[in-house]
PyMOL Python script that loads the backbone (N, CA, C, O; Angstrom):
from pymol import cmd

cmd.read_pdbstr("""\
ATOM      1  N   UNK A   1      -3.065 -25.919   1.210  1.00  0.00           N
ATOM      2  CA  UNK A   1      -3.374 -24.659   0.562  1.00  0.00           C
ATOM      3  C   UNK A   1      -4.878 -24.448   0.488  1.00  0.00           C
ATOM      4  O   UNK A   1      -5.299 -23.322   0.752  1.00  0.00           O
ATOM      5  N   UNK A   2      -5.665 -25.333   0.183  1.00  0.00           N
ATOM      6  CA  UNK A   2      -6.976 -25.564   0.093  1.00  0.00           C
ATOM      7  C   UNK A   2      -7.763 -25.405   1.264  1.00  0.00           C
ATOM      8  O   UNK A   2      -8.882 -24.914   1.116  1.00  0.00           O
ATOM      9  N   UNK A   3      -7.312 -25.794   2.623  1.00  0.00           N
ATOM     10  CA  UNK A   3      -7.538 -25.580   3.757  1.00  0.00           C
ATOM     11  C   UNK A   3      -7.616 -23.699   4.125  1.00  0.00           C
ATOM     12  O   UNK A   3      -8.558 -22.977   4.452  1.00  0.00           O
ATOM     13  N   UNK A   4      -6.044 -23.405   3.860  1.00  0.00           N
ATOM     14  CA  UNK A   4      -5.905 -21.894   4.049  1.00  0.00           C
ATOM     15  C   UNK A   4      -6.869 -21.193   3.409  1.00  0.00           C
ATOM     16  O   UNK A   4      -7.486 -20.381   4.099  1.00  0.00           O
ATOM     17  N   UNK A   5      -7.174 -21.305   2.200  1.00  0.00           N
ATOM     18  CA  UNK A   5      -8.421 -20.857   1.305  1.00  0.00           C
ATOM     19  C   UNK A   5      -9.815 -21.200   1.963  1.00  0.00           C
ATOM     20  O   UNK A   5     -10.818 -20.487   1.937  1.00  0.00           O
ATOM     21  N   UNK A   6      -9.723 -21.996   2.346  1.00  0.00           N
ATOM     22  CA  UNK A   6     -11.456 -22.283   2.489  1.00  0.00           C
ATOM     23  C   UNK A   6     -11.579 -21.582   4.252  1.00  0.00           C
ATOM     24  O   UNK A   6     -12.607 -20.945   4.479  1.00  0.00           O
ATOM     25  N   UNK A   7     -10.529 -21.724   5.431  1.00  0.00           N
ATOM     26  CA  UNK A   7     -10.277 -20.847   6.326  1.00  0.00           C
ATOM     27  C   UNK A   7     -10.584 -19.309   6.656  1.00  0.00           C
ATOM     28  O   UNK A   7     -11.232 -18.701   7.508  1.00  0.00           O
ATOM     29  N   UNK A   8      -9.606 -18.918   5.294  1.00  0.00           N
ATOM     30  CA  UNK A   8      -9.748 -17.581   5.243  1.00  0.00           C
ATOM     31  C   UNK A   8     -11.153 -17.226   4.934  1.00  0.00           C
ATOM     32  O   UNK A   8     -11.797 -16.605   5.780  1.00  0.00           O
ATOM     33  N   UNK A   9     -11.585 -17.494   4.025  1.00  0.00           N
ATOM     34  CA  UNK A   9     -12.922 -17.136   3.501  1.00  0.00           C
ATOM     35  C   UNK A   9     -14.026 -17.306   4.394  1.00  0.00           C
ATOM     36  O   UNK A   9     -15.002 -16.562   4.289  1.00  0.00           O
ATOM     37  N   UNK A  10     -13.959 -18.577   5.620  1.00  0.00           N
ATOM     38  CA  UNK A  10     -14.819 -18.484   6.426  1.00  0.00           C
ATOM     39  C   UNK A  10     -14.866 -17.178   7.553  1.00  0.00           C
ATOM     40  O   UNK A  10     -15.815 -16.642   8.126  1.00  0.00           O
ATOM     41  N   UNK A  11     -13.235 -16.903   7.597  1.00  0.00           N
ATOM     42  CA  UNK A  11     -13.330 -15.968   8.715  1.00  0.00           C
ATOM     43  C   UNK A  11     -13.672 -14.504   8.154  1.00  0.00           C
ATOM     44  O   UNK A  11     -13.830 -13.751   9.115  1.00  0.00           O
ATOM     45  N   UNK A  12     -13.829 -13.891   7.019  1.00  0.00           N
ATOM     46  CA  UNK A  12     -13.748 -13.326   6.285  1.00  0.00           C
ATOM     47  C   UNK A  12     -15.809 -12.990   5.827  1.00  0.00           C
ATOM     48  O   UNK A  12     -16.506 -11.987   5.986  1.00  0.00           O
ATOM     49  N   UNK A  13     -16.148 -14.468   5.211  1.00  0.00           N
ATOM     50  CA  UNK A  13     -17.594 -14.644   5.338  1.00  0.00           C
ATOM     51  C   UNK A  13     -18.305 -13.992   6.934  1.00  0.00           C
ATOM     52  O   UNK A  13     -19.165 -13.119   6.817  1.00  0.00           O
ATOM     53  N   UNK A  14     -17.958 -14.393   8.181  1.00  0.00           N
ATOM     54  CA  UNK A  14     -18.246 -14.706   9.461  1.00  0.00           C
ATOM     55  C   UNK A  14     -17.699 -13.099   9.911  1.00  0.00           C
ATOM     56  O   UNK A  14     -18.480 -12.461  10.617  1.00  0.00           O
ATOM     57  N   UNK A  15     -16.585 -12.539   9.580  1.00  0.00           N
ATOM     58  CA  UNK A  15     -16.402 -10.962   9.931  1.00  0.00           C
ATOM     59  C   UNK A  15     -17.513  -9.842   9.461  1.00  0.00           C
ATOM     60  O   UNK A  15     -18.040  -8.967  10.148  1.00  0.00           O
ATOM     61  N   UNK A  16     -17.706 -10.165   8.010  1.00  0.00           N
ATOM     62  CA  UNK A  16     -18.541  -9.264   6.945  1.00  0.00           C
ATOM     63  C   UNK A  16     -20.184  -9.031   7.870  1.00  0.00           C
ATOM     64  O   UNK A  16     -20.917  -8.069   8.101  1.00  0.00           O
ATOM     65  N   UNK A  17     -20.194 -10.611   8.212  1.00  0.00           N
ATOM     66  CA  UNK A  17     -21.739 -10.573   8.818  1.00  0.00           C
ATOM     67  C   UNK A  17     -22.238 -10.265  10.084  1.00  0.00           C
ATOM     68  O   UNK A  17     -23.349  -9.911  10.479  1.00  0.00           O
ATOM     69  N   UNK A  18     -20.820 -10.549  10.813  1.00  0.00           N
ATOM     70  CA  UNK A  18     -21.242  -9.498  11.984  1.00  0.00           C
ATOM     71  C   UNK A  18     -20.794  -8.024  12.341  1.00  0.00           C
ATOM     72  O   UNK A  18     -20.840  -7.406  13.404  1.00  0.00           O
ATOM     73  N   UNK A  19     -20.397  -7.719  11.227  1.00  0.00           N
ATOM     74  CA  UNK A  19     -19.926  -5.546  11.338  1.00  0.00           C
ATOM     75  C   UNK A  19     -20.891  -5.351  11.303  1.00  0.00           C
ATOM     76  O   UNK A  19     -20.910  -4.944  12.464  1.00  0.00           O
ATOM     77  N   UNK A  20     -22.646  -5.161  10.764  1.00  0.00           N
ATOM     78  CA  UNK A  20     -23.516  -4.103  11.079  1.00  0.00           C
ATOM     79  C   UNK A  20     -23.515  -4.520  12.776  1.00  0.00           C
ATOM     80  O   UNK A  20     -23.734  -3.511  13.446  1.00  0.00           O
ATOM     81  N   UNK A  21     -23.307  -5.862  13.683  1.00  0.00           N
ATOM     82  CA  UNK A  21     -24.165  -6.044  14.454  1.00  0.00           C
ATOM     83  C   UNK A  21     -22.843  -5.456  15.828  1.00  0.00           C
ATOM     84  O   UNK A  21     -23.038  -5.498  17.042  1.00  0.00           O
ATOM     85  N   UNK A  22     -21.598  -4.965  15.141  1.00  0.00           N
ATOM     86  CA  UNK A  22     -20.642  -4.622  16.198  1.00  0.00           C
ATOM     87  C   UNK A  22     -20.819  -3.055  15.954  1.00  0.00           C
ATOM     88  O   UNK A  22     -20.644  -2.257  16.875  1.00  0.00           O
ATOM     89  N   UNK A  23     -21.187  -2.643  14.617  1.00  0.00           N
ATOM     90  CA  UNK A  23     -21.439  -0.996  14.663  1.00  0.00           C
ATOM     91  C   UNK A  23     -22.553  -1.329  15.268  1.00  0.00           C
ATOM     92  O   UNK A  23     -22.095  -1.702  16.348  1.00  0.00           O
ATOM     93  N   UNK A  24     -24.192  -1.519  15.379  1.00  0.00           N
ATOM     94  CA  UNK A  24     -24.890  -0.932  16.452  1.00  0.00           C
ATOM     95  C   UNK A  24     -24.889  -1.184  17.501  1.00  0.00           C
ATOM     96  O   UNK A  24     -25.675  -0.545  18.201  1.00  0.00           O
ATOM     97  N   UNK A  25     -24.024  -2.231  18.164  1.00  0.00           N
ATOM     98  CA  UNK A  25     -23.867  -2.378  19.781  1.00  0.00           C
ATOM     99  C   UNK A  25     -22.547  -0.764  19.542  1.00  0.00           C
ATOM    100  O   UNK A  25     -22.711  -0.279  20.662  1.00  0.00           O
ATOM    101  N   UNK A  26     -21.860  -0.134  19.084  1.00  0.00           N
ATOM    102  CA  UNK A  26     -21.035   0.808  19.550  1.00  0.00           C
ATOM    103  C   UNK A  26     -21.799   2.036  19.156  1.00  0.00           C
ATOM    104  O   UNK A  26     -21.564   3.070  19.782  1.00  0.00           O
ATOM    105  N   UNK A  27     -22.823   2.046  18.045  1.00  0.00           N
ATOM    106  CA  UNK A  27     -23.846   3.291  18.657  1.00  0.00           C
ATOM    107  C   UNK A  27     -24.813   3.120  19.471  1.00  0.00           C
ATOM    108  O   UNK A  27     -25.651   3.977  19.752  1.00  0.00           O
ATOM    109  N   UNK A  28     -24.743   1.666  20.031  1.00  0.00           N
ATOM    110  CA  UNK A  28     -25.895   2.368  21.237  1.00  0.00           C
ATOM    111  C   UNK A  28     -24.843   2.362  22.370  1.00  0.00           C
ATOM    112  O   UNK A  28     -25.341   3.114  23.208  1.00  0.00           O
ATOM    113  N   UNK A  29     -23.856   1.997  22.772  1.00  0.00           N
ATOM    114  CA  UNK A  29     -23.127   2.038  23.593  1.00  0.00           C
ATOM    115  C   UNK A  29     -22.445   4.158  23.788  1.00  0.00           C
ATOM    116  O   UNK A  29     -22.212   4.779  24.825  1.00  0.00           O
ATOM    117  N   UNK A  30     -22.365   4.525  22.641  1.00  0.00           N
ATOM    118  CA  UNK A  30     -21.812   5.646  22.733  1.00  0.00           C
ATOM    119  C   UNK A  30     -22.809   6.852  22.163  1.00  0.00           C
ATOM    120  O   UNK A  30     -22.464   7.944  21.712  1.00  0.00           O
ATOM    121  N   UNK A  31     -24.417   6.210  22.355  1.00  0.00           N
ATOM    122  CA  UNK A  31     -25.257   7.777  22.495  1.00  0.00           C
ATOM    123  C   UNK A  31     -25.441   8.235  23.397  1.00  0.00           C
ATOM    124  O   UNK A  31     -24.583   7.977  24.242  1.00  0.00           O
ATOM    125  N   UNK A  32     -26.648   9.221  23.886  1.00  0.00           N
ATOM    126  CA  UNK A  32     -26.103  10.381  24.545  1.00  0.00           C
ATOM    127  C   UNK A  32     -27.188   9.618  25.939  1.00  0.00           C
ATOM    128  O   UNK A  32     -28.227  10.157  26.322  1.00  0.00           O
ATOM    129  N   UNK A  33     -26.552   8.090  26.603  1.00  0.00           N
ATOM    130  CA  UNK A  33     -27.316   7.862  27.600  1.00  0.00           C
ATOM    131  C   UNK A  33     -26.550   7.808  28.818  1.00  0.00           C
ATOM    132  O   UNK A  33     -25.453   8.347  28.959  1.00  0.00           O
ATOM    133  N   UNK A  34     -27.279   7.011  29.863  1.00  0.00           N
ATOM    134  CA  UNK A  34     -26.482   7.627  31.532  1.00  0.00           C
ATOM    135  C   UNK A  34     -25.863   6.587  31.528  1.00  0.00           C
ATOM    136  O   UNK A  34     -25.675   6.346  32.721  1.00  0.00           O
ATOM    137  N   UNK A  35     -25.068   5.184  30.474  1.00  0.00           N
ATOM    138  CA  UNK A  35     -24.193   4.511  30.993  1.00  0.00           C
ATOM    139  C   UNK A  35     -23.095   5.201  30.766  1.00  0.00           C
ATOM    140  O   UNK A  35     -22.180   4.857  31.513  1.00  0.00           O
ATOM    141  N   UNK A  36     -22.804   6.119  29.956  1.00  0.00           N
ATOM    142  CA  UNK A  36     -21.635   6.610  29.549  1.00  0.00           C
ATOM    143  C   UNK A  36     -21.360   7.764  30.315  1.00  0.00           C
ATOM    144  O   UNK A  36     -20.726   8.710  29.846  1.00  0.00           O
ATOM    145  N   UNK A  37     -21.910   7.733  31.753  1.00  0.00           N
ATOM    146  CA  UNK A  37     -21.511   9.037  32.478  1.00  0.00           C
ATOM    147  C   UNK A  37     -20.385   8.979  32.811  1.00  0.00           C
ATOM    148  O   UNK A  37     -20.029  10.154  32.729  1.00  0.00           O
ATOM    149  N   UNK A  38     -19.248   8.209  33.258  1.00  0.00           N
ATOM    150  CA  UNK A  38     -18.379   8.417  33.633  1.00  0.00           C
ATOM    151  C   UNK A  38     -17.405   7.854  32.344  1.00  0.00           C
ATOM    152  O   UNK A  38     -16.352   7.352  32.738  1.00  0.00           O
ATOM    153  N   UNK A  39     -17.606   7.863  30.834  1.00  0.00           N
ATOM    154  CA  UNK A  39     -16.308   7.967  30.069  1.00  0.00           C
ATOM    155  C   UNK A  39     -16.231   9.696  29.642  1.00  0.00           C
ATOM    156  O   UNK A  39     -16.828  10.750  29.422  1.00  0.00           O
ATOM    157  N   UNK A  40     -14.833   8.884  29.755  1.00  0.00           N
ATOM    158  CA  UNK A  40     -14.090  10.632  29.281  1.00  0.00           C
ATOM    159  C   UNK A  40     -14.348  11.293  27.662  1.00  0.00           C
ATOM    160  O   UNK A  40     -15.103  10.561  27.022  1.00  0.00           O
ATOM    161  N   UNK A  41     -13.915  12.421  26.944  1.00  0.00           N
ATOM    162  CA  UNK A  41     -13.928  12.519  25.988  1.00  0.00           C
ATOM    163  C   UNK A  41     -13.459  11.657  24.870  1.00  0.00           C
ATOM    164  O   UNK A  41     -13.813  11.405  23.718  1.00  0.00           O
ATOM    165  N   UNK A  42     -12.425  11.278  25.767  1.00  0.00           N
ATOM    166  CA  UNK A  42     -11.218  10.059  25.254  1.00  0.00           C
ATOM    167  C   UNK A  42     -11.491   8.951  25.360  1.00  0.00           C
ATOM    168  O   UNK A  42     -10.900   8.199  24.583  1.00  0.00           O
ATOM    169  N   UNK A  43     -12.023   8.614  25.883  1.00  0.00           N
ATOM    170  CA  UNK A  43     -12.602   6.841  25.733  1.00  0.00           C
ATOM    171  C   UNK A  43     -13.954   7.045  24.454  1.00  0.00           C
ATOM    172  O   UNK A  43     -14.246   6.092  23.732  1.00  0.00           O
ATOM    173  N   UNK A  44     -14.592   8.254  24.346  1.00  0.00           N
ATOM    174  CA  UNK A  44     -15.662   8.154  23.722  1.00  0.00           C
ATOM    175  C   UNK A  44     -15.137   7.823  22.383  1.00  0.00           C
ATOM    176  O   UNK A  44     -15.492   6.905  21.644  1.00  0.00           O
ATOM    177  N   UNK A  45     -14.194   8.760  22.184  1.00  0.00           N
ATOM    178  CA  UNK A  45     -13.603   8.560  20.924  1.00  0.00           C
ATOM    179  C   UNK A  45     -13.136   7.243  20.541  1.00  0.00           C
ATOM    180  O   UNK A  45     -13.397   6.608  19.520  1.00  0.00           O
ATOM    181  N   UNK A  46     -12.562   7.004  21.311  1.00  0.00           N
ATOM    182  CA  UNK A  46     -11.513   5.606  21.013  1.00  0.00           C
ATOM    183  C   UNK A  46     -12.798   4.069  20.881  1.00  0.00           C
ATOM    184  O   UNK A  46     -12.819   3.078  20.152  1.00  0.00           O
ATOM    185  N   UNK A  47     -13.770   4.600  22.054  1.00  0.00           N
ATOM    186  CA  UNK A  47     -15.210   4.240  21.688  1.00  0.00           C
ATOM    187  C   UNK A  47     -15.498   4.132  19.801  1.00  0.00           C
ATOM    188  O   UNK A  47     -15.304   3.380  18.845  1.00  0.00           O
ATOM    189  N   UNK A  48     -15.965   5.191  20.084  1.00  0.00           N
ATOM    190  CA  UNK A  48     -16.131   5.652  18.436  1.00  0.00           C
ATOM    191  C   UNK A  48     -15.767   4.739  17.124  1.00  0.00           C
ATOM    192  O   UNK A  48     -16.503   4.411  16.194  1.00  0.00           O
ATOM    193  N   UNK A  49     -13.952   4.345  17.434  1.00  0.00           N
ATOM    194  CA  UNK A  49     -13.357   3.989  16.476  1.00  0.00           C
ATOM    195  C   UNK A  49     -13.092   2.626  16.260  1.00  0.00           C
ATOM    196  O   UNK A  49     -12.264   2.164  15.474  1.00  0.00           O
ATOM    197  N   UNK A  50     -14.073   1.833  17.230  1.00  0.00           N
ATOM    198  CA  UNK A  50     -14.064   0.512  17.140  1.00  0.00           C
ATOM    199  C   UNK A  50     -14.419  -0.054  15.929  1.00  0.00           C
ATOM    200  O   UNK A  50     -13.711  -0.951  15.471  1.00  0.00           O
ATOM    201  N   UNK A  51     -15.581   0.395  15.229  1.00  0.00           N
ATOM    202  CA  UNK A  51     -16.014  -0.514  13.934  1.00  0.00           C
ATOM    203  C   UNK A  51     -14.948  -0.036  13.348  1.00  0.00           C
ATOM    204  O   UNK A  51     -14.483  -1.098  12.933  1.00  0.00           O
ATOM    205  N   UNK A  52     -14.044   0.955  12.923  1.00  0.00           N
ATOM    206  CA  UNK A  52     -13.266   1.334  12.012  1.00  0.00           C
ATOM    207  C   UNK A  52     -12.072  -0.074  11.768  1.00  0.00           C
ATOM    208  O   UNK A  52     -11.682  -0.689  10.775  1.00  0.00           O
ATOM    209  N   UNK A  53     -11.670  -0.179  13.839  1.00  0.00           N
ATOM    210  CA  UNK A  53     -10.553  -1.105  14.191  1.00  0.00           C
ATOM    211  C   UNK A  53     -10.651  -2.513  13.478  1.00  0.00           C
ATOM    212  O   UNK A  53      -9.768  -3.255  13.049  1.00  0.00           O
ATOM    213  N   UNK A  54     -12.528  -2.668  13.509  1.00  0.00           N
ATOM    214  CA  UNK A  54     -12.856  -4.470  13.262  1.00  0.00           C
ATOM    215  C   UNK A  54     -12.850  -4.590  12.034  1.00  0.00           C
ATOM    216  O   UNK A  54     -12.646  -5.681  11.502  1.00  0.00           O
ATOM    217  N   UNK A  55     -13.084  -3.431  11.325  1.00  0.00           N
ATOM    218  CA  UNK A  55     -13.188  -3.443   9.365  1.00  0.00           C
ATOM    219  C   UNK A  55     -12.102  -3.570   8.989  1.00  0.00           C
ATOM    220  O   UNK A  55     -11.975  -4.083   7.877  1.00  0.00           O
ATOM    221  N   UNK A  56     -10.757  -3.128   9.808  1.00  0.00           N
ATOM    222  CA  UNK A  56      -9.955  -3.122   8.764  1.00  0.00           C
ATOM    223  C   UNK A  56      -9.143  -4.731   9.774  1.00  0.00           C
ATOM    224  O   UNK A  56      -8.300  -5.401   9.177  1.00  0.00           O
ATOM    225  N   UNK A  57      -9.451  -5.025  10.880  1.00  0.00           N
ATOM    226  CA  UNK A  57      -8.896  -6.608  10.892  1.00  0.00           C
ATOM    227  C   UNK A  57      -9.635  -7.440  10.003  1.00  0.00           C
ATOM    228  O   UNK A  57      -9.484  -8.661  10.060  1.00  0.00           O
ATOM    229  N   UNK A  58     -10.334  -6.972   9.275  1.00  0.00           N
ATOM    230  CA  UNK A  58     -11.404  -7.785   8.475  1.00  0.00           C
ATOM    231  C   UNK A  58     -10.869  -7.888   6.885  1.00  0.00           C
ATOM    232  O   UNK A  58     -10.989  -8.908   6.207  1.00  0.00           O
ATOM    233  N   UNK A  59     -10.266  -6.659   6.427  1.00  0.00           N
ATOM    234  CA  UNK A  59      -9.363  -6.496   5.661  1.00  0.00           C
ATOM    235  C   UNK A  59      -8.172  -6.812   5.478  1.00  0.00           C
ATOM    236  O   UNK A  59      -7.675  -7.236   4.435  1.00  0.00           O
ATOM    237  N   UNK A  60      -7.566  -6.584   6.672  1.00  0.00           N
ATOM    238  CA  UNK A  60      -6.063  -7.464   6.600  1.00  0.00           C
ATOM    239  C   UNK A  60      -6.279  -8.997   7.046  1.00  0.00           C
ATOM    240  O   UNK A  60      -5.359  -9.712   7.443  1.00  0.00           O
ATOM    241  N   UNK A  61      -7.018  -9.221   6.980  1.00  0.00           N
ATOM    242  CA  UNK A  61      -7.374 -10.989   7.056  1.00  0.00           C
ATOM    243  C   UNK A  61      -7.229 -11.264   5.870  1.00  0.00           C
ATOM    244  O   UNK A  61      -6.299 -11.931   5.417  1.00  0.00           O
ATOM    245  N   UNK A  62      -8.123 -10.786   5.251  1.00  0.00           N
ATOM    246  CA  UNK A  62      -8.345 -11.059   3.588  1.00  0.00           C
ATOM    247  C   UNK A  62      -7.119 -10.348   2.444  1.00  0.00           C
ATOM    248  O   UNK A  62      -7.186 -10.445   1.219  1.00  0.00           O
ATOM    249  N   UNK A  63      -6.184  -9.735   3.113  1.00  0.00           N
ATOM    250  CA  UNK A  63      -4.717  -9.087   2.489  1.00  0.00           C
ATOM    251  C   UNK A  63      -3.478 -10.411   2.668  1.00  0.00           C
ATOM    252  O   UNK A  63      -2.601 -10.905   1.960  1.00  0.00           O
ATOM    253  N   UNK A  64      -4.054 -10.620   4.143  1.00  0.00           N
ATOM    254  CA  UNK A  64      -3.246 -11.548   4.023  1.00  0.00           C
ATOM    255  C   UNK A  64      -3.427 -12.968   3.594  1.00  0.00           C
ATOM    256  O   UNK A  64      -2.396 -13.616   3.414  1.00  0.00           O
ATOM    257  N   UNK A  65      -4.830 -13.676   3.360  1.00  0.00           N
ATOM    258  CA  UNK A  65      -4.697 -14.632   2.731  1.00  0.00           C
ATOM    259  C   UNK A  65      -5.029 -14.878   1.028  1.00  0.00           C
ATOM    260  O   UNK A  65      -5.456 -15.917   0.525  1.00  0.00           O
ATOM    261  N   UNK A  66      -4.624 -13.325   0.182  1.00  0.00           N
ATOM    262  CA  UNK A  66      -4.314 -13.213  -0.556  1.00  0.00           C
ATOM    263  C   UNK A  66      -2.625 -13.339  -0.772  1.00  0.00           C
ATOM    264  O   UNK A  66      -2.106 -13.845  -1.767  1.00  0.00           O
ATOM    265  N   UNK A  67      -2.009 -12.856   0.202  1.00  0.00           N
ATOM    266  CA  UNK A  67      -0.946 -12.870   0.058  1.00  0.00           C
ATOM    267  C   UNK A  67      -0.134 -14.322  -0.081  1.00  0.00           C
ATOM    268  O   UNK A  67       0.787 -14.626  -0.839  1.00  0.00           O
ATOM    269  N   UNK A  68      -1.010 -15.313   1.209  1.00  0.00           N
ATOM    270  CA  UNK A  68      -0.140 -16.409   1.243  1.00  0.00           C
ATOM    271  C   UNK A  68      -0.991 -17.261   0.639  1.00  0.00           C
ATOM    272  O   UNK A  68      -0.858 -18.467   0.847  1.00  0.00           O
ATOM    273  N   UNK A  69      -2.160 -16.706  -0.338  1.00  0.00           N
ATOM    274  CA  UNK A  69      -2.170 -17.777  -2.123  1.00  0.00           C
ATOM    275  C   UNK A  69      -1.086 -17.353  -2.569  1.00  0.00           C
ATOM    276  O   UNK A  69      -0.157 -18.118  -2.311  1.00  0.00           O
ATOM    277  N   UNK A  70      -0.789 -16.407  -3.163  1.00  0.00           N
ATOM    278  CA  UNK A  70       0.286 -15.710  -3.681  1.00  0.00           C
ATOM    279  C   UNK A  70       1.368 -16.727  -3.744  1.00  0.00           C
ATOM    280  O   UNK A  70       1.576 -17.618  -4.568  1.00  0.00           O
ATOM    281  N   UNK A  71       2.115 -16.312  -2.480  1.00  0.00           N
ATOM    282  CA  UNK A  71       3.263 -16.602  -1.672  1.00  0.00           C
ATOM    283  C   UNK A  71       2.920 -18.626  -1.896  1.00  0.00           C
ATOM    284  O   UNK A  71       4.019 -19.180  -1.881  1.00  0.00           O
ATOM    285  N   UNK A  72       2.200 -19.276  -2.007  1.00  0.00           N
ATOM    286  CA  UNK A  72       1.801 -20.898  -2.421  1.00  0.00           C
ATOM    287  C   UNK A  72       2.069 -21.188  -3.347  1.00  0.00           C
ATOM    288  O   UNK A  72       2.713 -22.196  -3.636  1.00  0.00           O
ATOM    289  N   UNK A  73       1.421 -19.946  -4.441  1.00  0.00           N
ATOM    290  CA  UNK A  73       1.806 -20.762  -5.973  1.00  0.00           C
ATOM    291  C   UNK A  73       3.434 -19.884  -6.343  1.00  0.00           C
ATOM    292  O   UNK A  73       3.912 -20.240  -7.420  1.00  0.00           O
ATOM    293  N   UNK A  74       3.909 -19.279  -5.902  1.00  0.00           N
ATOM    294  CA  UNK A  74       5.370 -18.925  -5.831  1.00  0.00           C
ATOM    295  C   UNK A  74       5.979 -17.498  -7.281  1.00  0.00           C
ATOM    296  O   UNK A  74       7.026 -17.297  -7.896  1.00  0.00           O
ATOM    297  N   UNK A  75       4.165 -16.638  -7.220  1.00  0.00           N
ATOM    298  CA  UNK A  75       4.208 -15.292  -7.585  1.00  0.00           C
ATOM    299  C   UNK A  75       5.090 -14.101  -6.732  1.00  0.00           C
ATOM    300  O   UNK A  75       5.602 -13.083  -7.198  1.00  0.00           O
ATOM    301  N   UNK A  76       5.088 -14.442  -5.739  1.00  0.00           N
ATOM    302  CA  UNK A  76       5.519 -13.590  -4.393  1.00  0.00           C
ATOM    303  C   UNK A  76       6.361 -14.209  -3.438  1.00  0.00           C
ATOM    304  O   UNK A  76       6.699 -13.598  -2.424  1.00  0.00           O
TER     305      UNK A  76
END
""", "prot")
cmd.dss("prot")
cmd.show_as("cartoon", "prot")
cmd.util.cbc("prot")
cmd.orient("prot")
């Protein structure tokens, strides 16, 4: 249990600290320069919504190893 705890929290610690550095590789990846000549409207977007995608695996990391403390000491 102690393991799962100290796990989670690393991956959790180690997510937190690299989101500013995955949002500015996806705004410089998706401003208005000539690598992005050939994505579509639709990739830009989906572009776009990457930090959204990594924040919230960053969140359900930490949902779920709330859950399975929970689910250990036999609340849930």
């Amino acid at each position: 249990m102690l393991g799962n705890l100290l796990g989670g929290f690393i991956v959790i610690l180690v997510g937190v600290n690299l989101l500013p550095t995955v949002a500015d590789a996806v705004a410089d990846q998706s401003g208005s320069t000539s690598s992005l000549a050939n994505v579509s409207s639709a990739g830009a977007t989906i572009l776009g919504l990457v930090t959204l995608f990594y924040a919230l695996g960053i969140m359900s990391a930490g949902v779920a190893l709330c859950i399975g403390g929970l689910r250990n000491a036999g609340v849930m």
